[in-house]
Every structure is written in structure tokens, then in C-alpha cells.
PDB file as gemmi writes it, atoms N, CA and C in Angstrom:
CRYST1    1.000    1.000    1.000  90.00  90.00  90.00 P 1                      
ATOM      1  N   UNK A   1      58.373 -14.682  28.544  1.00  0.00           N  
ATOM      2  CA  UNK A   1      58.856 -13.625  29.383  1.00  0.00           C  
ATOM      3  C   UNK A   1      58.059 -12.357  29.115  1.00  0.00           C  
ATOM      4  N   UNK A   2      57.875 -11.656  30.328  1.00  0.00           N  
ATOM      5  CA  UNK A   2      57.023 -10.046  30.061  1.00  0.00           C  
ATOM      6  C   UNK A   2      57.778  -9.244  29.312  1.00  0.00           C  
ATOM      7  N   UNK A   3      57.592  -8.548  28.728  1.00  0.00           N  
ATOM      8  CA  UNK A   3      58.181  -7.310  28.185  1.00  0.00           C  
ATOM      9  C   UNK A   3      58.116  -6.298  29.548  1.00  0.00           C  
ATOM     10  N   UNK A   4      59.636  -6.054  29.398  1.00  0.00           N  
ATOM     11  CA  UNK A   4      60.110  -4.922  30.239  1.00  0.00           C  
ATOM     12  C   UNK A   4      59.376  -3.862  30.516  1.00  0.00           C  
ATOM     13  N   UNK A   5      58.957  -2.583  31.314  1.00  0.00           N  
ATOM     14  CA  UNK A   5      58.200  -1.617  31.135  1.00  0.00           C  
ATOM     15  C   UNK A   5      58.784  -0.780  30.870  1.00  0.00           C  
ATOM     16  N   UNK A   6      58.214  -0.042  29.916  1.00  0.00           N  
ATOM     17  CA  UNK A   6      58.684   1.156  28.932  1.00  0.00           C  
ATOM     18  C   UNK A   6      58.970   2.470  30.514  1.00  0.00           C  
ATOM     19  N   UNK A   7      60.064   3.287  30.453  1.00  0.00           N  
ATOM     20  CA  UNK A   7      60.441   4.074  31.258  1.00  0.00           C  
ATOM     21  C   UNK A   7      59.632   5.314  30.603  1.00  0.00           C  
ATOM     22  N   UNK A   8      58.945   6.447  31.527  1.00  0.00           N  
ATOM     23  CA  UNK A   8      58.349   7.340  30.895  1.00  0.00           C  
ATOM     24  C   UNK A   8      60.038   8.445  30.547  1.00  0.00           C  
ATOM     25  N   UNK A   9      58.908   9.262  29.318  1.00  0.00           N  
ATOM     26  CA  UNK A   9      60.212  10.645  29.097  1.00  0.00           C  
ATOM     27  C   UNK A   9      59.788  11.299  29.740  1.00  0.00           C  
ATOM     28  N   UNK A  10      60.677  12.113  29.964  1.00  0.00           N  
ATOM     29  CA  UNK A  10      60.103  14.006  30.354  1.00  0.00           C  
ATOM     30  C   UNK A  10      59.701  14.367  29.045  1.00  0.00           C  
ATOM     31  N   UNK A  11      58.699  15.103  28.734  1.00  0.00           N  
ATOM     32  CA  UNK A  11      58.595  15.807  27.407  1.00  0.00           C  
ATOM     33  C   UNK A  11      58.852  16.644  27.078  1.00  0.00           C  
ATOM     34  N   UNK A  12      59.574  17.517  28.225  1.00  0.00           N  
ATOM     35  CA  UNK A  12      60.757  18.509  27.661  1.00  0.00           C  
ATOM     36  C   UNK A  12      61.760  18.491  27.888  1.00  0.00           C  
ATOM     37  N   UNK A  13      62.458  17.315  27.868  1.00  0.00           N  
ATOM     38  CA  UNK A  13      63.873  17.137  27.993  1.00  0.00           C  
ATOM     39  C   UNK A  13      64.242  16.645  25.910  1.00  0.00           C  
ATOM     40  N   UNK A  14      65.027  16.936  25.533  1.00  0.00           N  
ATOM     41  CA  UNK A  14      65.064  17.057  23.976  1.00  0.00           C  
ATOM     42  C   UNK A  14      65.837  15.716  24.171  1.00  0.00           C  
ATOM     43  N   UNK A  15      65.290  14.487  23.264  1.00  0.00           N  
ATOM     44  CA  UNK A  15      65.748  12.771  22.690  1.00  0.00           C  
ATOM     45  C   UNK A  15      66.430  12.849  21.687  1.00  0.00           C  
ATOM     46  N   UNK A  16      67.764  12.095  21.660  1.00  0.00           N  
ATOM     47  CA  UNK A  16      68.880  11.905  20.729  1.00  0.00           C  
ATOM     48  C   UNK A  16      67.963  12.014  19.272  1.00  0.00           C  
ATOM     49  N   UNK A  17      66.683  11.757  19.448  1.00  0.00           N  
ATOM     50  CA  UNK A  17      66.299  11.368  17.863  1.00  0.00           C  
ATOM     51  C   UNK A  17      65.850  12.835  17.030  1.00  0.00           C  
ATOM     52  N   UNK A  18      65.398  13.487  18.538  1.00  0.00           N  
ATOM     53  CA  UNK A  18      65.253  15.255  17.964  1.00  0.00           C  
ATOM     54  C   UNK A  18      66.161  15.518  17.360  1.00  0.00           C  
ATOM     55  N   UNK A  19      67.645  15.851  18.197  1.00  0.00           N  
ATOM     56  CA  UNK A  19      68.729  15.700  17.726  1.00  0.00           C  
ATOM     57  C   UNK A  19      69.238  15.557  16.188  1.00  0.00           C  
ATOM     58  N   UNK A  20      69.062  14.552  16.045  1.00  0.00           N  
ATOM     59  CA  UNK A  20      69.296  13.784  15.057  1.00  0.00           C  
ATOM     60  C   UNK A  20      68.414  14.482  13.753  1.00  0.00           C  
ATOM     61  N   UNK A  21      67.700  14.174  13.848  1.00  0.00           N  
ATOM     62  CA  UNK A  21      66.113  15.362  12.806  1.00  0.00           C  
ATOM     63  C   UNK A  21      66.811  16.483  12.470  1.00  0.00           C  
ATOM     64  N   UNK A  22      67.084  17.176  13.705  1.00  0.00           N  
ATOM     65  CA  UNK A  22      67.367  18.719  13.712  1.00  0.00           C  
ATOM     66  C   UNK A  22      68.377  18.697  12.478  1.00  0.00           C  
ATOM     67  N   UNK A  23      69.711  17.904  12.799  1.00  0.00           N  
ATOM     68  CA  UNK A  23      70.617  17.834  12.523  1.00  0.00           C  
ATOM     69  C   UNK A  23      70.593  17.826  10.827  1.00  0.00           C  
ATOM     70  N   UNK A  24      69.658  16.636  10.591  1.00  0.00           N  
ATOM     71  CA  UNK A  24      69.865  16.140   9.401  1.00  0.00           C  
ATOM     72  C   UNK A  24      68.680  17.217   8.347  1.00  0.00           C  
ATOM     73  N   UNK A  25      67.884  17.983   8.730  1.00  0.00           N  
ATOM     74  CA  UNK A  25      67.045  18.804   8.538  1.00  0.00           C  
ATOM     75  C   UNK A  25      67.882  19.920   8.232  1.00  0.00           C  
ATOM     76  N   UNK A  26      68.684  20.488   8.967  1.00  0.00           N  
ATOM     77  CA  UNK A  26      69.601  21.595   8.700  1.00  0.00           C  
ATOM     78  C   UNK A  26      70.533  21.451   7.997  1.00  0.00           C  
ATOM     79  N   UNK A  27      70.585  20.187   7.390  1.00  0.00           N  
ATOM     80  CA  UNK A  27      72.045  20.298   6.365  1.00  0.00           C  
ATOM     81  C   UNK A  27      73.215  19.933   6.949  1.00  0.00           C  
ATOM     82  N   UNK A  28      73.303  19.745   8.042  1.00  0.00           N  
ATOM     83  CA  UNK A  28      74.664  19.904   8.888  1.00  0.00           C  
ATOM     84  C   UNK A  28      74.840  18.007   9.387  1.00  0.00           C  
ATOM     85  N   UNK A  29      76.457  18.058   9.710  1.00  0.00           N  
ATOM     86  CA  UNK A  29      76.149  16.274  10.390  1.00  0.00           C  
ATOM     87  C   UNK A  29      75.613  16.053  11.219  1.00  0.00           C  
ATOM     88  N   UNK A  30      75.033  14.839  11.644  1.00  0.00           N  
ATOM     89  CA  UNK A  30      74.957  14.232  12.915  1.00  0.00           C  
ATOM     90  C   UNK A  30      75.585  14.702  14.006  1.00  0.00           C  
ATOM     91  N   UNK A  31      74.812  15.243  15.393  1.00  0.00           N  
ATOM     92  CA  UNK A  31      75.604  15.749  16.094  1.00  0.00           C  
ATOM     93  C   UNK A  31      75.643  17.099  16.280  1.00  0.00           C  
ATOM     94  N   UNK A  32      75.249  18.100  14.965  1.00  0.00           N  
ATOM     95  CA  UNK A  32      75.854  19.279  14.852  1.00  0.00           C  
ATOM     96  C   UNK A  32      74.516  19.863  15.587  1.00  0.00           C  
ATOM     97  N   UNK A  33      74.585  20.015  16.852  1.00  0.00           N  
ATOM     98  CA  UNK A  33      73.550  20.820  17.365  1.00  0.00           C  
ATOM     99  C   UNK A  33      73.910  21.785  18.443  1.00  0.00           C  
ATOM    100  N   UNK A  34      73.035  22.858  18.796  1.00  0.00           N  
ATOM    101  CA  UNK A  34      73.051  23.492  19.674  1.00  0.00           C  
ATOM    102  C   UNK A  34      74.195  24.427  19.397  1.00  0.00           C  
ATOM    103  N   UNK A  35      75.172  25.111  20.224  1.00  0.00           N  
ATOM    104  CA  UNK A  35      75.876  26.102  19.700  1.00  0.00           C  
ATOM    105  C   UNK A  35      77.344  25.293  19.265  1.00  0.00           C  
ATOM    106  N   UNK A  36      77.676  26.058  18.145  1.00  0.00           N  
ATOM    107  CA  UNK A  36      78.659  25.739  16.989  1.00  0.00           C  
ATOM    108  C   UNK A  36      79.169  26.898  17.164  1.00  0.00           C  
ATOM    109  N   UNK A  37      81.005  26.670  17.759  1.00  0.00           N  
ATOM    110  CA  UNK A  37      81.867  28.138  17.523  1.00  0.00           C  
ATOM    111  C   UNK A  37      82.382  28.641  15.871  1.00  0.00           C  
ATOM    112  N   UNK A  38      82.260  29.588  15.389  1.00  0.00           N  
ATOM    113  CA  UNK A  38      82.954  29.855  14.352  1.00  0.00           C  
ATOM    114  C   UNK A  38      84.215  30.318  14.400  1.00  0.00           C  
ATOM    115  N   UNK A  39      85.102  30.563  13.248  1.00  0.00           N  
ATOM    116  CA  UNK A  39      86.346  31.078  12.982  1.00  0.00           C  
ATOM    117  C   UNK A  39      85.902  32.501  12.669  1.00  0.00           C  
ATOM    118  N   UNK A  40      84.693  32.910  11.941  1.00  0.00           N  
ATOM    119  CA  UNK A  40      84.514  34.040  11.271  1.00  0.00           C  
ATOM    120  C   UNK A  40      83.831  35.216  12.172  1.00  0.00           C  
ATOM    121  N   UNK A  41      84.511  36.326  11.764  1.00  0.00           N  
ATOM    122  CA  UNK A  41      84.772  37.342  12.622  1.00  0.00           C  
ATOM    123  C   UNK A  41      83.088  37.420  12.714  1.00  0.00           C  
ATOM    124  N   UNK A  42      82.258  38.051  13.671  1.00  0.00           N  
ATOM    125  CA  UNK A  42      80.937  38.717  13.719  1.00  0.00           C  
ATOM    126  C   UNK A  42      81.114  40.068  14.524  1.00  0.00           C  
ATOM    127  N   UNK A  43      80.052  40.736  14.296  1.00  0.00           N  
ATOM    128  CA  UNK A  43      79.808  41.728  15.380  1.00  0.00           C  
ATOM    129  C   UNK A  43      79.258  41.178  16.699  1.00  0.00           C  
ATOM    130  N   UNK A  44      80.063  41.769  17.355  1.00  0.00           N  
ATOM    131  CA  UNK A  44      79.836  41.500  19.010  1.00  0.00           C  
ATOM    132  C   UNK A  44      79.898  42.825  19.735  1.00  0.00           C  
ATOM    133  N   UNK A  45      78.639  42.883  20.903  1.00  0.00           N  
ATOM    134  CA  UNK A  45      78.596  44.529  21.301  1.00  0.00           C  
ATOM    135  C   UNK A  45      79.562  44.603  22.052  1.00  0.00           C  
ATOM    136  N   UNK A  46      79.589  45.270  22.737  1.00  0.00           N  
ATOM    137  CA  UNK A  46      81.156  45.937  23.642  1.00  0.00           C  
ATOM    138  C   UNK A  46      80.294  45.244  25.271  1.00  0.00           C  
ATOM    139  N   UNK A  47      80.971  44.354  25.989  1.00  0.00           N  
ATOM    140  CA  UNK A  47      80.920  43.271  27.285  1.00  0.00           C  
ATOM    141  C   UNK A  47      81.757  44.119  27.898  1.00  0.00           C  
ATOM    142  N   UNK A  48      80.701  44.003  29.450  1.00  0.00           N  
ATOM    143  CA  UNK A  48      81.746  44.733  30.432  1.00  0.00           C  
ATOM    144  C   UNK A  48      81.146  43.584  31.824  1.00  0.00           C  
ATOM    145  N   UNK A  49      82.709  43.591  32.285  1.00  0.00           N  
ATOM    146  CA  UNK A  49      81.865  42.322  33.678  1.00  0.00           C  
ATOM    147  C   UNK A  49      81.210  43.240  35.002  1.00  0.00           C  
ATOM    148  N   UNK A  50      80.507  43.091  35.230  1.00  0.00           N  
ATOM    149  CA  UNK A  50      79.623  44.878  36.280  1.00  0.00           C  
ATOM    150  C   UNK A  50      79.808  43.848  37.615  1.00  0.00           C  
ATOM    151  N   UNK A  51      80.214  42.468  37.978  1.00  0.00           N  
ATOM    152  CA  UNK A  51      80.136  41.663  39.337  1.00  0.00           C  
ATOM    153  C   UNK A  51      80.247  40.511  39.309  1.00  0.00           C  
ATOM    154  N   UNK A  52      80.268  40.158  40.426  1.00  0.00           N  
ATOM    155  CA  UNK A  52      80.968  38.500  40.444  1.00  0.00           C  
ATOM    156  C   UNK A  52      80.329  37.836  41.485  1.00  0.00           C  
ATOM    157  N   UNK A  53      79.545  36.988  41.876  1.00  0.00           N  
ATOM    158  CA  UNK A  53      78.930  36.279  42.935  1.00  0.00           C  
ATOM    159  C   UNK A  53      79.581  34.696  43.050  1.00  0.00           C  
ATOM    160  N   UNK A  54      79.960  34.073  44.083  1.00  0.00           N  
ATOM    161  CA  UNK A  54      80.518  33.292  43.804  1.00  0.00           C  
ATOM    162  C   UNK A  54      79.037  32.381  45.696  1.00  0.00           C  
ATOM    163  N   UNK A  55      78.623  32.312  44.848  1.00  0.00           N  
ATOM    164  CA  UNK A  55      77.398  31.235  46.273  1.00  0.00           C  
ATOM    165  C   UNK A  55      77.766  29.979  46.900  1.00  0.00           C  
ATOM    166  N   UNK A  56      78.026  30.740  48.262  1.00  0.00           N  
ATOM    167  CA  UNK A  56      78.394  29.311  49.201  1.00  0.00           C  
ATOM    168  C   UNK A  56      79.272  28.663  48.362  1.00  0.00           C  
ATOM    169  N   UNK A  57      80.915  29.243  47.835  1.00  0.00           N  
ATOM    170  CA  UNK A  57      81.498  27.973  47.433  1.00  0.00           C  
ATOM    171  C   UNK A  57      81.117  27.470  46.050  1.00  0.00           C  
ATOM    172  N   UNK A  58      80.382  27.728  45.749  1.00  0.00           N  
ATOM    173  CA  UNK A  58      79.871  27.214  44.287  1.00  0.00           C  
ATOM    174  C   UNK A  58      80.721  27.708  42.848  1.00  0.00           C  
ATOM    175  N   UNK A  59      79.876  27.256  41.490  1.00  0.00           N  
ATOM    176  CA  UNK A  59      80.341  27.824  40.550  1.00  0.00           C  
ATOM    177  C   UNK A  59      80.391  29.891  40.455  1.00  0.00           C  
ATOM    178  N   UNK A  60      81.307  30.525  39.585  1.00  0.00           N  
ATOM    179  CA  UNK A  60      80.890  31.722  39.901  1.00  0.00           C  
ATOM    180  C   UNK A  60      79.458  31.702  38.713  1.00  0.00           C  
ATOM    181  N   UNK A  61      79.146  33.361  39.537  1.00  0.00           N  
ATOM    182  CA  UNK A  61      77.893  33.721  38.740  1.00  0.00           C  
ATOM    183  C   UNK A  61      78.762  35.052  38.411  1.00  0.00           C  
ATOM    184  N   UNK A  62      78.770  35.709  37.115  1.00  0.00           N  
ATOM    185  CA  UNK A  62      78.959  36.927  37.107  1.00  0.00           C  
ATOM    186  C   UNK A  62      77.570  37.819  35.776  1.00  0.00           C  
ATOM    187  N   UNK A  63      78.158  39.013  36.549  1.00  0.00           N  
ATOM    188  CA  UNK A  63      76.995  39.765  36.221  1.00  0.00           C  
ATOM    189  C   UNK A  63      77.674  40.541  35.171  1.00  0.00           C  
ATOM    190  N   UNK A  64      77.002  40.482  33.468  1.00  0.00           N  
ATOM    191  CA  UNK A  64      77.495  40.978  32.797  1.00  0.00           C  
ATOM    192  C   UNK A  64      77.082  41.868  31.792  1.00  0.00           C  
ATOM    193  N   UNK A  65      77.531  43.175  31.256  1.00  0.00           N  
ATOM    194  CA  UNK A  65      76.408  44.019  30.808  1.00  0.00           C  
ATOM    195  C   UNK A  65      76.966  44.194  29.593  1.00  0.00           C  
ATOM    196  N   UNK A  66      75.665  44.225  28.756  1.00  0.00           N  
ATOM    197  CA  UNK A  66      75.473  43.781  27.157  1.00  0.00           C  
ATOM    198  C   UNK A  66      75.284  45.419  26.486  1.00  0.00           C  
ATOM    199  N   UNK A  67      76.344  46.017  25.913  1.00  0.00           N  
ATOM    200  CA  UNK A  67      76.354  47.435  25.988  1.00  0.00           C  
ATOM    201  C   UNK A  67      74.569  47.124  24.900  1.00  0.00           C  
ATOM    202  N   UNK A  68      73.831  48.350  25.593  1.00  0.00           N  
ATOM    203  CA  UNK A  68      72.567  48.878  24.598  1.00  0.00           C  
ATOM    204  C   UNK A  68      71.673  47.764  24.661  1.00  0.00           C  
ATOM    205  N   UNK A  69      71.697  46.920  25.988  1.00  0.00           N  
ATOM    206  CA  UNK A  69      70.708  45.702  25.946  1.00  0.00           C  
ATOM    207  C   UNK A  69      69.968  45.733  27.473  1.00  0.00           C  
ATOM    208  N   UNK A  70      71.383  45.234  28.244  1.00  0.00           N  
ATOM    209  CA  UNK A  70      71.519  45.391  29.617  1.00  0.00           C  
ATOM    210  C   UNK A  70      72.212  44.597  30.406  1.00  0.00           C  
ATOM    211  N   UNK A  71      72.005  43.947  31.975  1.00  0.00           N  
ATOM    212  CA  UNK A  71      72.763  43.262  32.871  1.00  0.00           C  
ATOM    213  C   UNK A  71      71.950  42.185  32.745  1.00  0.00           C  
ATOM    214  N   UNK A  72      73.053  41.253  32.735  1.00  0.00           N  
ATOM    215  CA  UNK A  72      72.827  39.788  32.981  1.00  0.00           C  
ATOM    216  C   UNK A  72      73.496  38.941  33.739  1.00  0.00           C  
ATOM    217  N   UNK A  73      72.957  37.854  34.666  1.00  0.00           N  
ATOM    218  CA  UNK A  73      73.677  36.855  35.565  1.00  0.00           C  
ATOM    219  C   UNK A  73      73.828  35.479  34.445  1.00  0.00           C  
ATOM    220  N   UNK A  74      75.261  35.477  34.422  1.00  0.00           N  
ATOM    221  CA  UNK A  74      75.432  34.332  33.477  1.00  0.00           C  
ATOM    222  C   UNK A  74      76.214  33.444  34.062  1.00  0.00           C  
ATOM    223  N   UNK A  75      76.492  32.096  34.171  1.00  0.00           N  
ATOM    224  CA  UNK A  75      77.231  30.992  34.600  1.00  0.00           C  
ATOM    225  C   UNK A  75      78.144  30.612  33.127  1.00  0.00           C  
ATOM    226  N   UNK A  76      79.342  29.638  33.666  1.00  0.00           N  
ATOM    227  CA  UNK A  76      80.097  29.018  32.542  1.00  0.00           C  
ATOM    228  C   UNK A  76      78.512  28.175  31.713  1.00  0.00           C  
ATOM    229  N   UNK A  77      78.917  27.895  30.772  1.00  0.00           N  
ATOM    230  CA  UNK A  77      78.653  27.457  29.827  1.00  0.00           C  
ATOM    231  C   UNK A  77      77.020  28.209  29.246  1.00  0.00           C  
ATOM    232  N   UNK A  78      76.543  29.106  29.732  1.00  0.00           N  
ATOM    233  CA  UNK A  78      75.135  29.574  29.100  1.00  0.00           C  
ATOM    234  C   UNK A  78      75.343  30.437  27.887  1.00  0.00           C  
ATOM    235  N   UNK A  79      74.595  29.989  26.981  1.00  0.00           N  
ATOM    236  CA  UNK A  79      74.431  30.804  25.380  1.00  0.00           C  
ATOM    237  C   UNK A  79      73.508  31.608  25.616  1.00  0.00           C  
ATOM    238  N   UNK A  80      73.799  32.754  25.060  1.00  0.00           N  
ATOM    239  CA  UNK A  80      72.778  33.933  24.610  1.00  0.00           C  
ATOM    240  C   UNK A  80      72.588  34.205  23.178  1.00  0.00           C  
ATOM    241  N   UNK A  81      71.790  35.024  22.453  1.00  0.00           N  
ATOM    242  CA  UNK A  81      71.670  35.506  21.753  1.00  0.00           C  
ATOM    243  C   UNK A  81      71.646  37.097  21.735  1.00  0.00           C  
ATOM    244  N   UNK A  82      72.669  37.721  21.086  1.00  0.00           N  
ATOM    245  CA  UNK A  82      72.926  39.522  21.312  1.00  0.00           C  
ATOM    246  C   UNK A  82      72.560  40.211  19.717  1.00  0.00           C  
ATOM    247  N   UNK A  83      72.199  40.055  19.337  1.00  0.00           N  
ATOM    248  CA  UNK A  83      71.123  40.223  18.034  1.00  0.00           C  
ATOM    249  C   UNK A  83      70.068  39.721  17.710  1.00  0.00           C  
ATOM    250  N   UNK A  84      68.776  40.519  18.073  1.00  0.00           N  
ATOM    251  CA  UNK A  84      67.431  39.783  17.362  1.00  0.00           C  
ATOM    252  C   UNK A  84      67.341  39.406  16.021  1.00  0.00           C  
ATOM    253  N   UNK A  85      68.296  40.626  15.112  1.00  0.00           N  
ATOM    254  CA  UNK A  85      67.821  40.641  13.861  1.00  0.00           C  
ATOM    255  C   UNK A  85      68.793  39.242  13.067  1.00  0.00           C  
ATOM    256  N   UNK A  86      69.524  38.836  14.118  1.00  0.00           N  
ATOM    257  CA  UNK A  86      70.312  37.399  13.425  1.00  0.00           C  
ATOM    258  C   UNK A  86      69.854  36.565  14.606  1.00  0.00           C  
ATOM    259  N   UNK A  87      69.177  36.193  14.775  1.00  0.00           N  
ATOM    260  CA  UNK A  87      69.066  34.764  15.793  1.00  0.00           C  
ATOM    261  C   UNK A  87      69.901  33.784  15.778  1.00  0.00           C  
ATOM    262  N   UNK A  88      70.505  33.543  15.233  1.00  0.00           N  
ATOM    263  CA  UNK A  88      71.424  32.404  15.007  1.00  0.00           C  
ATOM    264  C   UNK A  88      72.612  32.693  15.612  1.00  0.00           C  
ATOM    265  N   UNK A  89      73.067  33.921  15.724  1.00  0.00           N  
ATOM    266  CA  UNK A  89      74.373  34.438  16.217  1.00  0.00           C  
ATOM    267  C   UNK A  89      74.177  34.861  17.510  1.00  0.00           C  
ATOM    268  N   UNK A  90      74.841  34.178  18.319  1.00  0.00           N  
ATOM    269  CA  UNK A  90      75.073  33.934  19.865  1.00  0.00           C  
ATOM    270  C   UNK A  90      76.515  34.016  20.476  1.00  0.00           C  
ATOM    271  N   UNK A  91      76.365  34.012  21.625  1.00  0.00           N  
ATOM    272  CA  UNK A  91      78.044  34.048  22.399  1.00  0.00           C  
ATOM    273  C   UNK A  91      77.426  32.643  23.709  1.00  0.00           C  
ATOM    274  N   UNK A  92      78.890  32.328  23.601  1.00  0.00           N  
ATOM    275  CA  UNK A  92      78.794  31.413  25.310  1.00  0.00           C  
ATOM    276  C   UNK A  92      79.880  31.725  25.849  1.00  0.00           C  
ATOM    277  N   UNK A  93      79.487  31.440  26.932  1.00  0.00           N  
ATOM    278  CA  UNK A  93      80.374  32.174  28.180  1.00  0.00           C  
ATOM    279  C   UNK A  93      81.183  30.954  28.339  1.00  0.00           C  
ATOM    280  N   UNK A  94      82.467  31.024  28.461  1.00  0.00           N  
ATOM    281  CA  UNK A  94      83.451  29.254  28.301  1.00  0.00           C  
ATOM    282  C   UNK A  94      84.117  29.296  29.560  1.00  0.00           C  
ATOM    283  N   UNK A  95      84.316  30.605  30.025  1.00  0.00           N  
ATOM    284  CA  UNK A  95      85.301  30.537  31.449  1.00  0.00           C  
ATOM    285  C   UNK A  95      85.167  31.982  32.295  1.00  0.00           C  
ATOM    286  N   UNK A  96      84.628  31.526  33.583  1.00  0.00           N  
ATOM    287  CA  UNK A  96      84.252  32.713  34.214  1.00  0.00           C  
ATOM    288  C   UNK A  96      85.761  32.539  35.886  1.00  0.00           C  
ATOM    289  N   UNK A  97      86.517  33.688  35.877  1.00  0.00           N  
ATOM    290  CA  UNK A  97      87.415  33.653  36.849  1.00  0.00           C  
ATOM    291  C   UNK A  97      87.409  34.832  37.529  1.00  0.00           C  
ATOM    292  N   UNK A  98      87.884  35.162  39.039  1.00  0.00           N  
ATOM    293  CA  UNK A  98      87.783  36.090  39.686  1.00  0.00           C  
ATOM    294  C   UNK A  98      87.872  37.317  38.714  1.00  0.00           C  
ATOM    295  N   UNK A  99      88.729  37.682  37.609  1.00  0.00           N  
ATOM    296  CA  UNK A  99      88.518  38.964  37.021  1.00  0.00           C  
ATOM    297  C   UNK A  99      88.510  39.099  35.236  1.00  0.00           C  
ATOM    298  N   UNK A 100      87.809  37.770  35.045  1.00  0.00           N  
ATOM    299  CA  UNK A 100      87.236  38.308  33.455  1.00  0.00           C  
ATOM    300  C   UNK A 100      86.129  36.832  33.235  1.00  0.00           C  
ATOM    301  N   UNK A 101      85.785  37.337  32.140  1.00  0.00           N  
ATOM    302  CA  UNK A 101      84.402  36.327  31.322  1.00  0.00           C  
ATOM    303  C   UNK A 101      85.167  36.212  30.264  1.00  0.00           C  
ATOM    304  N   UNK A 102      85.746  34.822  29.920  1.00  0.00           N  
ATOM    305  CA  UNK A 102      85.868  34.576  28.466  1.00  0.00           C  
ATOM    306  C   UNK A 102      84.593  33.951  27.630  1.00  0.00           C  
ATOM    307  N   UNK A 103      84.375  34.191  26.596  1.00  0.00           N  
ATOM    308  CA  UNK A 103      83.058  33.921  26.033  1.00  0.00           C  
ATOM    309  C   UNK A 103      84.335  33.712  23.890  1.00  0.00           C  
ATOM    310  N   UNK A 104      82.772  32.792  23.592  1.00  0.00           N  
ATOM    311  CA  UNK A 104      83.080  32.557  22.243  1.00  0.00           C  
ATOM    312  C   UNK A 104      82.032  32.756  21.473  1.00  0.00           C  
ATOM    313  N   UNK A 105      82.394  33.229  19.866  1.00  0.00           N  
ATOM    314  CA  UNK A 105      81.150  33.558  19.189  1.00  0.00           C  
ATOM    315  C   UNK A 105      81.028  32.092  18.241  1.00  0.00           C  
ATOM    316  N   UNK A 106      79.564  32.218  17.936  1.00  0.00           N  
ATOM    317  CA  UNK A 106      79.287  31.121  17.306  1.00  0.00           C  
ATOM    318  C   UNK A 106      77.811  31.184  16.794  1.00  0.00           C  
ATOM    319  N   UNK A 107      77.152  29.955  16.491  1.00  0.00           N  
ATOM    320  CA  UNK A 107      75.578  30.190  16.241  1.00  0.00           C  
ATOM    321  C   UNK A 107      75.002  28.920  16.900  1.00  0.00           C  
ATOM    322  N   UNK A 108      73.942  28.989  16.745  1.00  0.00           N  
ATOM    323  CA  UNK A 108      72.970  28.158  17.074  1.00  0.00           C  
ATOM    324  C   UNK A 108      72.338  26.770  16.495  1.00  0.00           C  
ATOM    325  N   UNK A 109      72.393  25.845  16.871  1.00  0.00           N  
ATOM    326  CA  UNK A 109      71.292  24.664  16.299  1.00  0.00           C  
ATOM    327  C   UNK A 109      70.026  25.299  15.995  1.00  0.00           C  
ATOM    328  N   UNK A 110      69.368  24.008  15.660  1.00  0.00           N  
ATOM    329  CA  UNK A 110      67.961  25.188  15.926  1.00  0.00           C  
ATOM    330  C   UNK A 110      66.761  24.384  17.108  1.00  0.00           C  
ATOM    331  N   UNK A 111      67.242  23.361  17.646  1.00  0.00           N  
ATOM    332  CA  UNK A 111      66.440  22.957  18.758  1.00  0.00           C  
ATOM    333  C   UNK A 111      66.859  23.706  19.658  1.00  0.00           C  
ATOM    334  N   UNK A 112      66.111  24.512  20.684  1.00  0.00           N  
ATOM    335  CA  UNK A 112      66.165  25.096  21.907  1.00  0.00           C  
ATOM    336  C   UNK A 112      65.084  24.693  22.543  1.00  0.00           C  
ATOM    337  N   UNK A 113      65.336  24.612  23.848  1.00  0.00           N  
ATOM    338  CA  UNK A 113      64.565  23.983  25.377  1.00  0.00           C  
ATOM    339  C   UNK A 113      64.524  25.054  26.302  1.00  0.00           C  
ATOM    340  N   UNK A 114      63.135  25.792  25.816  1.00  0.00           N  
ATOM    341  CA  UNK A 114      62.926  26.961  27.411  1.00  0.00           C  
ATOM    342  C   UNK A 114      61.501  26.098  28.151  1.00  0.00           C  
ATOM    343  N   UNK A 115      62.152  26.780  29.437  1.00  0.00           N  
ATOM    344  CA  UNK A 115      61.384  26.254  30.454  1.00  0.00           C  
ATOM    345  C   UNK A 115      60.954  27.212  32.146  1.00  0.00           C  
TER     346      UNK A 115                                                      
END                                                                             
């Protein structure tokens, strides 16, 4: 019998085995990637929601301003980072509704995918 043909990757789409590396490289379990909420208090700048776009029906977009940074269009689930001088310490946005942004603090894995 032939051997099956190998399916190509994307090479920037990140493989369970990165994952996995990352994971076990950082000390942390299997799994533990990308943003991790904490219990422990951080500094977080002062969030104000400046708008709300909601496209054709779609998910909302709201527009949100990062006191001493600036405005940003953020969707549910996108992580930022609001300190250069800690990279690791980030917020995600968990629930966006006609009149607030709930967001959670947390940190970072350390695989990230820009594109």
C-alpha cells in the first residue's frame, strides 16, 4: 500500500508540539499556554469604553481607551499587553455588551503568532 500524502502546514499557524515545548520550557504544565488569568491583584490603567460598533449583525467591536496609551478596537476574546516594562502582564477582553467591556488580568505564554 502507498503511504498516504503528508498534508502541508501553514507555517504560521502554531502545532500542538510548539505548544507543548513552550509549555514544558517554561516550567509550567502541559497545556499552560497563551493567556493564564491570575488571582493576584496587578496594576491596571484606568479603561474607559469611548464606542461600540456592532457590523451588520455581527460580534460587537468596541472601542476602548487605555488611559496614557490610547484607543483601541477590541473584540471578545483579544489579549493585549498594557505595560511594556512587564510583558507578560496582559488583560483580555471576556465579554463585550451594549454598555460595558468586561476584561480579566492575567499573563502570557510565551508563544505569540503576529501576522
Amino acid at each position: 500500500m502507498p503511504a498516504a500524502p503528508k498534508q502541508l502546514r501553514d507555517p504560521f499557524t502554531p502545532s500542538e508540539l510548539m505548544y507543548e515545548t513552550a509549555g514544558a520550557q517554561g516550567g509550567t504544565a502541559a497545556g499552560a499556554y497563551g493567556f493564564m488569568p491570575n488571582q493576584e491583584t496587578m496594576k491596571v490603567p484606568n479603561l474607559k469604553l469611548r464606542g461600540l460598533l456592532n457590523p451588520f449583525g455581527k460580534a460587537f467591536i468596541a472601542l476602548l481607551e487605555v488611559s496614557g496609551v490610547g484607543t483601541f478596537m477590541v473584540r471578545e476574546g483579544d489579549e493585549f499587553n498594557f505595560d511594556p516594562s512587564q510583558p507578560k502582564n496582559a488583560i483580555r477582553v471576556s465579554k463585550i455588551t451594549r454598555l460595558s467591556v468586561t476584561v480579566e488580568t492575567g499573563t502570557l505564554g510565551s508563544i505569540r503568532v503576529l501576522r
